[in-house]
Backbone as CSV, one residue per row, in Angstrom:
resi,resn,N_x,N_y,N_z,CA_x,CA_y,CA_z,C_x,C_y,C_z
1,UNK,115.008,2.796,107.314,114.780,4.216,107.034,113.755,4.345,105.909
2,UNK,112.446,4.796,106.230,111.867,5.046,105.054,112.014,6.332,103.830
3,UNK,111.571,5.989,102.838,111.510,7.017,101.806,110.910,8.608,102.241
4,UNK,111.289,9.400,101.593,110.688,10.985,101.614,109.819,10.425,99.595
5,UNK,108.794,11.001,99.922,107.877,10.822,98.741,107.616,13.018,98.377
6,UNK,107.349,13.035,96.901,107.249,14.691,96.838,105.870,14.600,95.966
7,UNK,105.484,15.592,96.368,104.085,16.177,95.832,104.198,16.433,93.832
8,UNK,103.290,16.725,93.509,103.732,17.099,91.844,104.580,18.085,91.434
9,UNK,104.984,19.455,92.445,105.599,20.172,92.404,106.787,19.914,92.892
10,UNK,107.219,18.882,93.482,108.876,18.510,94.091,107.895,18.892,95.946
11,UNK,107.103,19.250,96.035,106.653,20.120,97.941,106.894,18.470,98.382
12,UNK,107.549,18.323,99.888,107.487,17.170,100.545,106.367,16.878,100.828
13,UNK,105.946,15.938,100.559,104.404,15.400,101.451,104.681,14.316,102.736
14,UNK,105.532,13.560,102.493,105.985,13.128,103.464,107.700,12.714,103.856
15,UNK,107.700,12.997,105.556,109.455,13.251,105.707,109.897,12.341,106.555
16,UNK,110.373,11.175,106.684,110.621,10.133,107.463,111.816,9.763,107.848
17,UNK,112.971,10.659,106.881,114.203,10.053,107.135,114.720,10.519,108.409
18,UNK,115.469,10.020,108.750,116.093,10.215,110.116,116.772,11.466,109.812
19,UNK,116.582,12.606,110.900,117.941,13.475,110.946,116.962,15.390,110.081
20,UNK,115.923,14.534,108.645,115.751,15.949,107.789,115.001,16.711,108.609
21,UNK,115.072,18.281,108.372,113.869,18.727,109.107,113.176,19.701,107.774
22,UNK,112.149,19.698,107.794,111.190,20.402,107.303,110.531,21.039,107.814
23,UNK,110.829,22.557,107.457,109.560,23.244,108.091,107.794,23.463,107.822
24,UNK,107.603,22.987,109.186,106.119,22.953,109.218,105.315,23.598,108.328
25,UNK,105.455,24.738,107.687,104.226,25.070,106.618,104.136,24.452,105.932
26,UNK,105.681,24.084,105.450,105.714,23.392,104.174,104.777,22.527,103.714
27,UNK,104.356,21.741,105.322,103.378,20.992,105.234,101.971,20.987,104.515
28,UNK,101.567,22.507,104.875,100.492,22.907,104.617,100.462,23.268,103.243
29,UNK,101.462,23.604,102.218,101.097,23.873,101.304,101.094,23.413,100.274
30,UNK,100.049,23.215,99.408,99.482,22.995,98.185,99.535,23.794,96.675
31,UNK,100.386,24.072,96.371,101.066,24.782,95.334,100.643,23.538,94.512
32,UNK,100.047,24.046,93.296,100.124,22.992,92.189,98.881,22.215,92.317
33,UNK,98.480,21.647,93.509,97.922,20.712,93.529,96.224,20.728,93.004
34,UNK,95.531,19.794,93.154,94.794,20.132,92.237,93.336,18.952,93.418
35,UNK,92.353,20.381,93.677,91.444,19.685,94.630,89.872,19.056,93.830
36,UNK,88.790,18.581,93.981,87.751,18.593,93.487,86.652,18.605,94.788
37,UNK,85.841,19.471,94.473,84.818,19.436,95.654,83.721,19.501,95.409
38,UNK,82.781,18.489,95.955,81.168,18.733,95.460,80.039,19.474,96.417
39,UNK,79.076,20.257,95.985,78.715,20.870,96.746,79.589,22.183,96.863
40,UNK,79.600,22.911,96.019,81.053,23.884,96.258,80.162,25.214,95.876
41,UNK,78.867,25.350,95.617,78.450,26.342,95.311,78.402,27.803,96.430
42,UNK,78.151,26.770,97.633,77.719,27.499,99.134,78.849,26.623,100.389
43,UNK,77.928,27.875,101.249,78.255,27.367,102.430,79.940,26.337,102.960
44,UNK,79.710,25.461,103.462,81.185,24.890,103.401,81.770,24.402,102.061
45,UNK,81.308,24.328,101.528,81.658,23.867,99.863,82.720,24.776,99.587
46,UNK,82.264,26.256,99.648,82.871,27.550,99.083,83.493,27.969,100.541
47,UNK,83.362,27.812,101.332,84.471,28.382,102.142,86.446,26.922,101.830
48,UNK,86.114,25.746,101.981,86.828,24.946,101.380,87.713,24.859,100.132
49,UNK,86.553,25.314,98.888,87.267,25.504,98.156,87.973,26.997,98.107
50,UNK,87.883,28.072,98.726,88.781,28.960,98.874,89.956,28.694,99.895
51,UNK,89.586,27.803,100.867,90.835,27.311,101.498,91.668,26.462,100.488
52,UNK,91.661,26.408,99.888,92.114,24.952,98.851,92.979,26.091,97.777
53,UNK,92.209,27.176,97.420,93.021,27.785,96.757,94.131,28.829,97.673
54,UNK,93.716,29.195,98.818,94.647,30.018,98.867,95.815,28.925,99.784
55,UNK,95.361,28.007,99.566,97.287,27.235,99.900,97.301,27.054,98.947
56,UNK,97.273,27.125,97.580,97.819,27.425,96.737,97.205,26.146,95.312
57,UNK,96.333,25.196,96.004,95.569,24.301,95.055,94.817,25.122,93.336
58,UNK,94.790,24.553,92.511,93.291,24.611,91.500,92.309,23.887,92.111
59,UNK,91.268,24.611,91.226,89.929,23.753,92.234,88.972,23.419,91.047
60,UNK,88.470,22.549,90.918,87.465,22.130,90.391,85.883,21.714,91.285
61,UNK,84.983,22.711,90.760,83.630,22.942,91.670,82.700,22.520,91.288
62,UNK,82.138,21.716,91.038,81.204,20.768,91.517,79.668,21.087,91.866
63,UNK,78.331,21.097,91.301,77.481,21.685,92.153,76.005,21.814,91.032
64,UNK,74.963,21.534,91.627,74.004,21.568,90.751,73.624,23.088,90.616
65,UNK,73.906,24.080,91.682,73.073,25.376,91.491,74.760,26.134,90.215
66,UNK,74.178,26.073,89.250,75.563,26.424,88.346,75.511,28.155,88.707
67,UNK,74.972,28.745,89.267,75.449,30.260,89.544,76.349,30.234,90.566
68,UNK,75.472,29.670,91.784,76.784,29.582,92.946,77.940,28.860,92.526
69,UNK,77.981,28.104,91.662,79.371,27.200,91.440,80.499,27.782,90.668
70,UNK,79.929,29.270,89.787,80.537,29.845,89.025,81.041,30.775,90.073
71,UNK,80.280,31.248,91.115,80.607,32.377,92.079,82.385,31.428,92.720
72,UNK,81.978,30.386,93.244,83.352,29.810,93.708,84.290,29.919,92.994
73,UNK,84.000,28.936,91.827,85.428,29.106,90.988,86.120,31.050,90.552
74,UNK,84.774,32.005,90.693,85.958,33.085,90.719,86.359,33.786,91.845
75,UNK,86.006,33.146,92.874,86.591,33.517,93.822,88.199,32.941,93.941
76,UNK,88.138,31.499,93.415,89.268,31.119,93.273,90.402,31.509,92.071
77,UNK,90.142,31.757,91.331,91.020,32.178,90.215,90.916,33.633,90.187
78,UNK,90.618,34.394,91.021,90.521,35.851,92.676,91.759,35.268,92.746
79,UNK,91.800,34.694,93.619,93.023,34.097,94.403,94.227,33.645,93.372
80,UNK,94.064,33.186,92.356,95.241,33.222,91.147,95.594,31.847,90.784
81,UNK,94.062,30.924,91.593,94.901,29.806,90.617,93.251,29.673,89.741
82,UNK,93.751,28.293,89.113,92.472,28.054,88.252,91.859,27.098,88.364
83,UNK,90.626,27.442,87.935,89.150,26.785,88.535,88.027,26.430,87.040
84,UNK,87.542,24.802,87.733,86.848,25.035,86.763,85.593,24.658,87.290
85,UNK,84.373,25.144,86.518,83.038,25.281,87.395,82.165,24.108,86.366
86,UNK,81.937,23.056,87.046,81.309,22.141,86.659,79.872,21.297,87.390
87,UNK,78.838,21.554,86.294,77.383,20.812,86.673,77.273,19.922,87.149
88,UNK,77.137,19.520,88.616,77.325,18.165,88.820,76.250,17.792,89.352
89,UNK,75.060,16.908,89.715,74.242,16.289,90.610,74.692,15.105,90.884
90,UNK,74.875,15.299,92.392,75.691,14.198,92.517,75.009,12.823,93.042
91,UNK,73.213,12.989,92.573,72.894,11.536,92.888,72.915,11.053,91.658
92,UNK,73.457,11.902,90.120,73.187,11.289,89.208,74.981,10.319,88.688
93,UNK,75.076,9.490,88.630,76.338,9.284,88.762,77.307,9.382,87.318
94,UNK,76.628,9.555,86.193,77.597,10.079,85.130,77.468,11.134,85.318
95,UNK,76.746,12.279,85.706,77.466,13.278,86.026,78.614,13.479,87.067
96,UNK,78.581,12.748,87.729,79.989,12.559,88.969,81.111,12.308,88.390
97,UNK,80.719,10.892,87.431,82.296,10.231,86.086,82.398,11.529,85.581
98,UNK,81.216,12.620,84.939,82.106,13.498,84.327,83.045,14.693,84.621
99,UNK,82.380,14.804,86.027,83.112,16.225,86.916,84.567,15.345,86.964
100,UNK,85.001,13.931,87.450,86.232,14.005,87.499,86.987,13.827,86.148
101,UNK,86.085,13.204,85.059,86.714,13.035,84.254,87.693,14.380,83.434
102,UNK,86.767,15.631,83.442,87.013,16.804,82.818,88.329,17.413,83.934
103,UNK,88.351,17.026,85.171,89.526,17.455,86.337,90.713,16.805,85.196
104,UNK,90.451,15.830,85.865,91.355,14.703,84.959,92.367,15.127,83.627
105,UNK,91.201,15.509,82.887,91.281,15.927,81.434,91.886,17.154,81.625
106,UNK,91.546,18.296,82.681,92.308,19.665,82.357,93.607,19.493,83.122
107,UNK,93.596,18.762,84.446,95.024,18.960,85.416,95.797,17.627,84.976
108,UNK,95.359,16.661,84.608,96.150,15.478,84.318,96.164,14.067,85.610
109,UNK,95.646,14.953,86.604,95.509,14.363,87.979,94.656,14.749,89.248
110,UNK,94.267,14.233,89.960,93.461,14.583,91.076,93.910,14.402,92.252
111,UNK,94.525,15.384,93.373,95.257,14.944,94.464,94.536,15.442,95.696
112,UNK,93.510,15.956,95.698,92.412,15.676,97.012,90.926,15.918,96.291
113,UNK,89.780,15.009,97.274,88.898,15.399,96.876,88.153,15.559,98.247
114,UNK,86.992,16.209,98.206,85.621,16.598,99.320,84.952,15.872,98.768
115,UNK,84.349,14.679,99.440,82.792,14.752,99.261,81.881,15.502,100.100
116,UNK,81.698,16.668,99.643,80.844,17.618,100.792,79.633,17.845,100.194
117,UNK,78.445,17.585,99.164,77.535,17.792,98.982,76.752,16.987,99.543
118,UNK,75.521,17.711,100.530,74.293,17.385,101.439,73.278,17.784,101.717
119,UNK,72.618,17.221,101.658,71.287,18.084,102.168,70.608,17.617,103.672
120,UNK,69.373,18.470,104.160,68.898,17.918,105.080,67.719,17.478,104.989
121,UNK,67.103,16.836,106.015,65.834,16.352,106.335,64.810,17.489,105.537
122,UNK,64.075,16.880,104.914,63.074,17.963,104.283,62.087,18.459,105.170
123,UNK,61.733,17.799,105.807,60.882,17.986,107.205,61.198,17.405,108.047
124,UNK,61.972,17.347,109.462,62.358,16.780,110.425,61.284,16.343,110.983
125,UNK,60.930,15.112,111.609,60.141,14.891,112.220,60.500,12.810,112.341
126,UNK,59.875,12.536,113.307,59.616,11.029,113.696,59.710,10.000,112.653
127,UNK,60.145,9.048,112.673,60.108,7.713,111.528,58.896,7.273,111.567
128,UNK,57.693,7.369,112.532,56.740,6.883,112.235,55.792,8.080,111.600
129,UNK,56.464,8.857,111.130,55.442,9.989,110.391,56.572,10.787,109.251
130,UNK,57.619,9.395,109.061,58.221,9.995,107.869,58.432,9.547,106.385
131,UNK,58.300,10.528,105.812,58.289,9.923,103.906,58.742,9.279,103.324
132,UNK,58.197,8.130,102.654,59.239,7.387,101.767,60.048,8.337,100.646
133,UNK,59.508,9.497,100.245,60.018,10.190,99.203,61.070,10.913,99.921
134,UNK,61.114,11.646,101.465,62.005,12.728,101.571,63.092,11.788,102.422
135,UNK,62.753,10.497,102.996,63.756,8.976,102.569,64.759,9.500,101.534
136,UNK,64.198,8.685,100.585,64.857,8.108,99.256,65.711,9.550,98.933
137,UNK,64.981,10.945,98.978,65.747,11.602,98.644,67.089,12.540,99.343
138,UNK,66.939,12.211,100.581,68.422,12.707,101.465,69.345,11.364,101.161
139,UNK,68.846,9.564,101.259,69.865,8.781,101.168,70.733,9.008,99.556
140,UNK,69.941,9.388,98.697,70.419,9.577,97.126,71.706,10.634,97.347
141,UNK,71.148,11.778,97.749,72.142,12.842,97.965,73.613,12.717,98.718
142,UNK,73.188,12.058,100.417,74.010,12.224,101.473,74.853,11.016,101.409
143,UNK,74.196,9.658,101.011,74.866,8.672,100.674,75.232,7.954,99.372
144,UNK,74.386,8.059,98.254,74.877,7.332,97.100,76.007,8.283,96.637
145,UNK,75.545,10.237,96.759,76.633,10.929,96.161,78.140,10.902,96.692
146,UNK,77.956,10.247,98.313,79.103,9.860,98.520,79.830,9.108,97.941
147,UNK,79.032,7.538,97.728,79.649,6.825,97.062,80.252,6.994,95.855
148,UNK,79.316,7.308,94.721,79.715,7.707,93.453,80.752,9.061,93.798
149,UNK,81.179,9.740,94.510,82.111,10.911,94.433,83.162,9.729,94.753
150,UNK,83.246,9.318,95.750,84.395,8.299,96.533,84.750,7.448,95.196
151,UNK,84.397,6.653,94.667,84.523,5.787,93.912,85.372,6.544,92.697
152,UNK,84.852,7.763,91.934,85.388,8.471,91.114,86.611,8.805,91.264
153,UNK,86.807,9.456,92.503,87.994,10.399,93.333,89.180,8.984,93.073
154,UNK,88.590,7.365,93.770,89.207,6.824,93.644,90.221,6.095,92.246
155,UNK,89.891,5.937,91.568,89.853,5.624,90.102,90.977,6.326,89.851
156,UNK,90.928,7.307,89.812,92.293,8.274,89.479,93.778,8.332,90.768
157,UNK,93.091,8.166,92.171,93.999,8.394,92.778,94.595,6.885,93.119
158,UNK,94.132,5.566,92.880,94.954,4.814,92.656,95.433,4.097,91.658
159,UNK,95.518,4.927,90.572,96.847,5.476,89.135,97.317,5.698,89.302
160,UNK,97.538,7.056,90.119,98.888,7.872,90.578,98.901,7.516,91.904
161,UNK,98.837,6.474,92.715,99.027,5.763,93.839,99.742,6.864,94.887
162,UNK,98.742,7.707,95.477,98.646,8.811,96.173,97.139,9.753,96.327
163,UNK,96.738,10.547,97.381,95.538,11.537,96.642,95.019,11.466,98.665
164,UNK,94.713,12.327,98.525,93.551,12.703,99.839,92.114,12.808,99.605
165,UNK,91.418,12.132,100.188,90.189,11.798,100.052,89.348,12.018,101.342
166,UNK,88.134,13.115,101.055,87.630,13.776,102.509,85.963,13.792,102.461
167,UNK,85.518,12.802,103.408,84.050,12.833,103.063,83.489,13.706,104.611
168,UNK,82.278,14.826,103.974,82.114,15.759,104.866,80.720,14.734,105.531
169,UNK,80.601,14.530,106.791,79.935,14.009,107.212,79.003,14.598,108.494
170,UNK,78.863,14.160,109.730,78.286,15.140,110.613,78.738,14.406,111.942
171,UNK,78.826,15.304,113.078,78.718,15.021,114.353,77.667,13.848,114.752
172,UNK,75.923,14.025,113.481,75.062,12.987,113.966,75.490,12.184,113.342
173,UNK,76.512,11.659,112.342,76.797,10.314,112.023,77.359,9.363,113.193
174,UNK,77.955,10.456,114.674,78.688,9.415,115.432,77.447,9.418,117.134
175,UNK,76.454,10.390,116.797,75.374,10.446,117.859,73.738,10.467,117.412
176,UNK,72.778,10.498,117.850,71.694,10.393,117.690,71.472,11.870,117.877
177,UNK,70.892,12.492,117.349,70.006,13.843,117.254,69.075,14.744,117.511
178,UNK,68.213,12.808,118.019,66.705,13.852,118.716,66.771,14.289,120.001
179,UNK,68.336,14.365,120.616,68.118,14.859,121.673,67.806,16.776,121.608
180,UNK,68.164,17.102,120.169,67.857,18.414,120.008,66.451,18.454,119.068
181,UNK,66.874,17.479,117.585,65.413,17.485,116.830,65.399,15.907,116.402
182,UNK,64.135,15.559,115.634,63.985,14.236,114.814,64.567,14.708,113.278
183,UNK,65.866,13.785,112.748,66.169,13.789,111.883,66.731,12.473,111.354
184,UNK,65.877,11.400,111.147,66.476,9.875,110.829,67.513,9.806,109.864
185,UNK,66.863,10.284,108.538,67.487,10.138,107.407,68.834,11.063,107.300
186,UNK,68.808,12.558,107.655,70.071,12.685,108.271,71.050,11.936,109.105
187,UNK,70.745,11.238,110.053,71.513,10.803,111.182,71.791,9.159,110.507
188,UNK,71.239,8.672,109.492,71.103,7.264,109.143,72.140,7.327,107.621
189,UNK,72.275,8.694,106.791,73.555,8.585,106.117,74.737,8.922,106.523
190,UNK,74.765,10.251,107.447,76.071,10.335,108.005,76.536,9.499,108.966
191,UNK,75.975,8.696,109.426,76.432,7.621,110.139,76.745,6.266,109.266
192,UNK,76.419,6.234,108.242,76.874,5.395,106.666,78.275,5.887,106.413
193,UNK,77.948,7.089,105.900,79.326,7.912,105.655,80.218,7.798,106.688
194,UNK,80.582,8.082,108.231,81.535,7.483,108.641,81.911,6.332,108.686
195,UNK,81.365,4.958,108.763,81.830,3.901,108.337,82.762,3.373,107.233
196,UNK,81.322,4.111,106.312,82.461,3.928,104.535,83.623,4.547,104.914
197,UNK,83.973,5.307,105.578,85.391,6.671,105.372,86.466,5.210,106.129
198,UNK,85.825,4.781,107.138,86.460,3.715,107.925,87.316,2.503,106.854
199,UNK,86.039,1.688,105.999,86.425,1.163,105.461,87.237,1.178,104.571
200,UNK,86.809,2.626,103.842,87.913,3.601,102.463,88.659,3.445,103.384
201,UNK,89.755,3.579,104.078,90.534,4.208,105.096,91.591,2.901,104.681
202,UNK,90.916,1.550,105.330,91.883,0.492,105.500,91.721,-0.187,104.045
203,UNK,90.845,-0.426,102.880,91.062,-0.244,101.798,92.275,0.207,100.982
204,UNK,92.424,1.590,100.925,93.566,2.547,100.641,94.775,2.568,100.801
205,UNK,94.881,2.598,101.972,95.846,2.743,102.953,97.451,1.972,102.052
206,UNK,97.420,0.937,101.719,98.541,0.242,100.513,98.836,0.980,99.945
207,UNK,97.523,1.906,98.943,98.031,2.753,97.859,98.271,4.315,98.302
208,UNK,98.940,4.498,99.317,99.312,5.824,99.745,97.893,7.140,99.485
209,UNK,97.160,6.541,99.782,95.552,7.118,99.710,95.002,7.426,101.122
210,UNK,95.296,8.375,101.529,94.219,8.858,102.917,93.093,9.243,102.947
211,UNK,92.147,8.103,103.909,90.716,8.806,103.594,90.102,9.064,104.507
212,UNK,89.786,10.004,104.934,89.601,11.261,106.245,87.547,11.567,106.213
213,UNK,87.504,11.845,107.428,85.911,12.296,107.260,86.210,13.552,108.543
214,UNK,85.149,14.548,108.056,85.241,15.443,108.505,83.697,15.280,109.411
215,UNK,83.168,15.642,110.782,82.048,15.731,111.286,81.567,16.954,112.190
216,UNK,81.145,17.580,111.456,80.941,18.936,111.754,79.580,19.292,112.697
217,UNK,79.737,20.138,113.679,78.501,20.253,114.428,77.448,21.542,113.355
218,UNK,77.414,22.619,114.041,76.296,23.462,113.763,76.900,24.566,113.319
219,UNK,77.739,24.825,111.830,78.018,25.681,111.291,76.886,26.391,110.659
220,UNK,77.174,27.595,110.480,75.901,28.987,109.597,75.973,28.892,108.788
221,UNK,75.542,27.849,107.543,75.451,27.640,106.431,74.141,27.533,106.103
222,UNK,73.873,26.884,104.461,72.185,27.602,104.221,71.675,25.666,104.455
223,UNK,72.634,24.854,104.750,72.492,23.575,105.164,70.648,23.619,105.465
224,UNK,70.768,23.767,106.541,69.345,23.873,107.424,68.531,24.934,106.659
225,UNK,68.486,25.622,105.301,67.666,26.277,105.283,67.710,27.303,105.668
226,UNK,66.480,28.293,106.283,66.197,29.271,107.004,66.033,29.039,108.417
227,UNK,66.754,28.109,108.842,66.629,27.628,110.312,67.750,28.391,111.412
228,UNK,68.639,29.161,110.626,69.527,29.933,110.987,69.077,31.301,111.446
229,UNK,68.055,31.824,111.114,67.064,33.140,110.970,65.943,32.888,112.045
230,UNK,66.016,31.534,112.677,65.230,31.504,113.391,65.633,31.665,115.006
231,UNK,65.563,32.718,116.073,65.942,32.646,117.078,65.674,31.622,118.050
232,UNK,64.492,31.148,118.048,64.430,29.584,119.149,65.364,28.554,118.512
233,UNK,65.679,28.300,116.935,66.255,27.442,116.599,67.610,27.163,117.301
234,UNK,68.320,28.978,117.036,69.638,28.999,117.662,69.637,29.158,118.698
235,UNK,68.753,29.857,119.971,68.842,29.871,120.891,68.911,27.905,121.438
236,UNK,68.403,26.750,120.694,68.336,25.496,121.453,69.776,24.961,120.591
237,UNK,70.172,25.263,119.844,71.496,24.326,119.516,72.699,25.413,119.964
238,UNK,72.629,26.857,120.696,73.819,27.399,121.221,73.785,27.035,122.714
239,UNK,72.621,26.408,123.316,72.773,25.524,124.122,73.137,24.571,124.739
240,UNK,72.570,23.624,123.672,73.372,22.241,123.281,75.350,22.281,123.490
241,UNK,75.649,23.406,122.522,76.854,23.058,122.353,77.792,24.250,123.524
242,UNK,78.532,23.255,123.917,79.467,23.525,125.287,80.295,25.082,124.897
243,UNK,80.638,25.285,123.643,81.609,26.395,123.681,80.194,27.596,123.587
244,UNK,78.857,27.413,123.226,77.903,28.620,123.823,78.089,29.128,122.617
245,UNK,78.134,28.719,121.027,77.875,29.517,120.138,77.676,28.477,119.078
246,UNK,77.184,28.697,117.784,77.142,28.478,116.464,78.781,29.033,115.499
247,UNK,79.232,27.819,115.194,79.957,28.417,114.350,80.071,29.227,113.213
248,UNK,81.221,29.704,112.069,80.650,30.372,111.248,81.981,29.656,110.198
249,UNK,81.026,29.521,109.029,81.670,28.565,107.983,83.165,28.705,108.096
250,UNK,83.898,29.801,107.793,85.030,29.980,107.608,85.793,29.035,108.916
251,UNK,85.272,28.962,109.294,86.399,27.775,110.693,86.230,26.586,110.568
252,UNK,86.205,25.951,109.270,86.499,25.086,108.976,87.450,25.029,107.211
253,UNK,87.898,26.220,107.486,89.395,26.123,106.610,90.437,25.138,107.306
254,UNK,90.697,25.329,108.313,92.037,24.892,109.079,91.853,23.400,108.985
255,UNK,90.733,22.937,109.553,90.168,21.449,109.405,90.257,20.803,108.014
256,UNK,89.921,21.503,107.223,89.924,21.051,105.322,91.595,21.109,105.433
257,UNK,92.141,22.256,105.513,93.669,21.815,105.141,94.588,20.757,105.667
258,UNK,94.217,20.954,107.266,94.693,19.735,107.624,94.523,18.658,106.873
259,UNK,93.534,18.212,106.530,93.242,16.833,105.955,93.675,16.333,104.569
260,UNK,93.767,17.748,103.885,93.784,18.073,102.547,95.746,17.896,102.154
261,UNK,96.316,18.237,103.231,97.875,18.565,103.046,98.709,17.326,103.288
262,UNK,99.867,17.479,103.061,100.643,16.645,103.973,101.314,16.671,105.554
263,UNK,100.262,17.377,105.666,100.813,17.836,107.119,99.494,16.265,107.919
264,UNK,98.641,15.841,107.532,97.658,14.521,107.944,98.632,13.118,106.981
265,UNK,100.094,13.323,106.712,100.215,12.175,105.876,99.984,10.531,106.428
266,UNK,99.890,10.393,107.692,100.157,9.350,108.316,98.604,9.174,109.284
267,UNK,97.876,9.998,108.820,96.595,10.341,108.942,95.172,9.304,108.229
268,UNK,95.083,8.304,108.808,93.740,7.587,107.425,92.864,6.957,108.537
269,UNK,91.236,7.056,108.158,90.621,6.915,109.124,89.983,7.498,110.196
270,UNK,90.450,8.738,109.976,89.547,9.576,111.710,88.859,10.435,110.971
271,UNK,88.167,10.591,112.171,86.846,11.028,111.683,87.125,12.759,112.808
272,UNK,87.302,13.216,111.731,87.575,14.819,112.562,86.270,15.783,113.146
273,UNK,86.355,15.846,114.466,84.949,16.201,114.907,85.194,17.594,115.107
274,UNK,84.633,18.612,114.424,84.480,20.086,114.608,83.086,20.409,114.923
275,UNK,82.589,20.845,116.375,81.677,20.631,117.358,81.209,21.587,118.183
276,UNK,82.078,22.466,118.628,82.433,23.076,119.917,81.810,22.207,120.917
277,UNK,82.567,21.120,121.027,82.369,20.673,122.069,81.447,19.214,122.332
278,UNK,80.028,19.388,121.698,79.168,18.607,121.966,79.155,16.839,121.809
279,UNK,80.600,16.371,121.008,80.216,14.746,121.498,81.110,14.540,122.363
280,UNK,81.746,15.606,123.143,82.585,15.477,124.420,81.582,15.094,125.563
281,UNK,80.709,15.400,125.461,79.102,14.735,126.732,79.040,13.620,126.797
């Protein structure tokens, strides 16, 4: 018979004994708990971290544009818990030690984190007509900030030998891209990033550490820029994708909590594809 383990607040995170029943929200909620997310200024960053607060998490936000990052955190402490809004660039990596360190320092602990800060291709186009500079600068962002977030997140969560760990990655980490556009350096870290999540995964896994990747198709975020404003753009990727639309940030709350709760406790390793549809082809 295994153990029932409890969250910082006494909430079950996980229920194994023979016979208990728990009801299912319970699962979902995060009272107390205490999230960190990078990239939290915009777009999925800030739709996340408001999912994070209204199950009931603090949030600590993360983010080089410090206006949008201040906009999150009051959206969240809106919501009634507390937030703290912190400068982060996350290819620089003492600024990464310090976003968790100051979590650390205000909650005492860290029990999920996002690595969701990304950028895209600065100019999409062919490897044989692409930059060593706009290279170097999506792998810095999409992959070292992974690392250095992962690595940080980790540090603390195997102290308190527990923590959810969620790297936001993409649909092109598990397919090639140019079947819609040329995007190497996109498609060459998020396809890094699911691996690492792989390896974090069976790594962890001893220290009651789940490490989850999220791979998202074509949400309306400012991701792409002004590429959203463009009608041929969307008219060729609402194509592409089987359910016949573009998503819209907020539908990927349900996906963050899942991963984020104990309702994924037995959960390490998958790579959650939110798509409508498209690596079902």
């Amino acid at each position: 018979m295994k153990r029932s383990k409890t969250g910082p607040t006494g909430i079950v995170q996980v229920s194994s004994e023979r016979g208990r029943k728990v009801n299912v929200m319970q699962m979902f909620d995060l009272t107390d708990q205490v999230a960190v997310i990078t990239g939290a200024a915009n777009g999925l960053g800030y739709v996340i971290a408001e999912a994070m607060a209204e199950a009931g998490a603090h949030v600590v936000c993360g983010d080089i544009d410090t206006d949008g990052n201040e906009r999150t955190a009051e959206r969240v402490r809106a919501l009634g818990r507390s937030a703290l809004a912190v400068r982060c660039d996350v290819t620089n990596e003492a600024d990464v030690a310090a976003l968790f360190e100051q979590a650390d320092k205000e909650f005492g602990r860290v029990d999920i984190a996002f690595a969701n800060a990304g950028i895209a291709d600065p100019v999409p186009g062919p490897v044989h007509e692409y930059q060593t500079e706009h290279w170097n600068s999506v792998l810095a962002v999409n992959l070292q900030g992974v690392f250095f977030t992962d690595r940080e997140a980790l540090k603390i969560m195997v102290r308190q030998e527990r923590g959810k760990l969620i790297n936001v990655a993409s649909m092109w980490g598990l397919a090639g891209a140019s079947s819609v556009f040329p995007i190497p350096a996109y498609n060459a870290t998020k396809g890094a990033v699911v691996n690492l999540t792989r390896e974090l995964a069976l790594e962890y896994a001893p220290h009651n550490i789940q490490v989850n990747a999220i791979c998202p198709g074509f949400f309306r975020t400012r991701l792409a820029g002004g590429a959203y404003d463009d009608p041929d753009f969307v008219a060729a990727i609402t194509a592409f994708t089987p359910m016949d639309r573009v998503a819209e940030a907020e539908e990927m709350k349900g996906t963050a909590l899942y991963l984020a709760s104990a309702a994924s406790s037995y959960t390490t390793g998958l790579m959650m594809v939110s798509d409508g549809g498209c690596m079902a082809k």
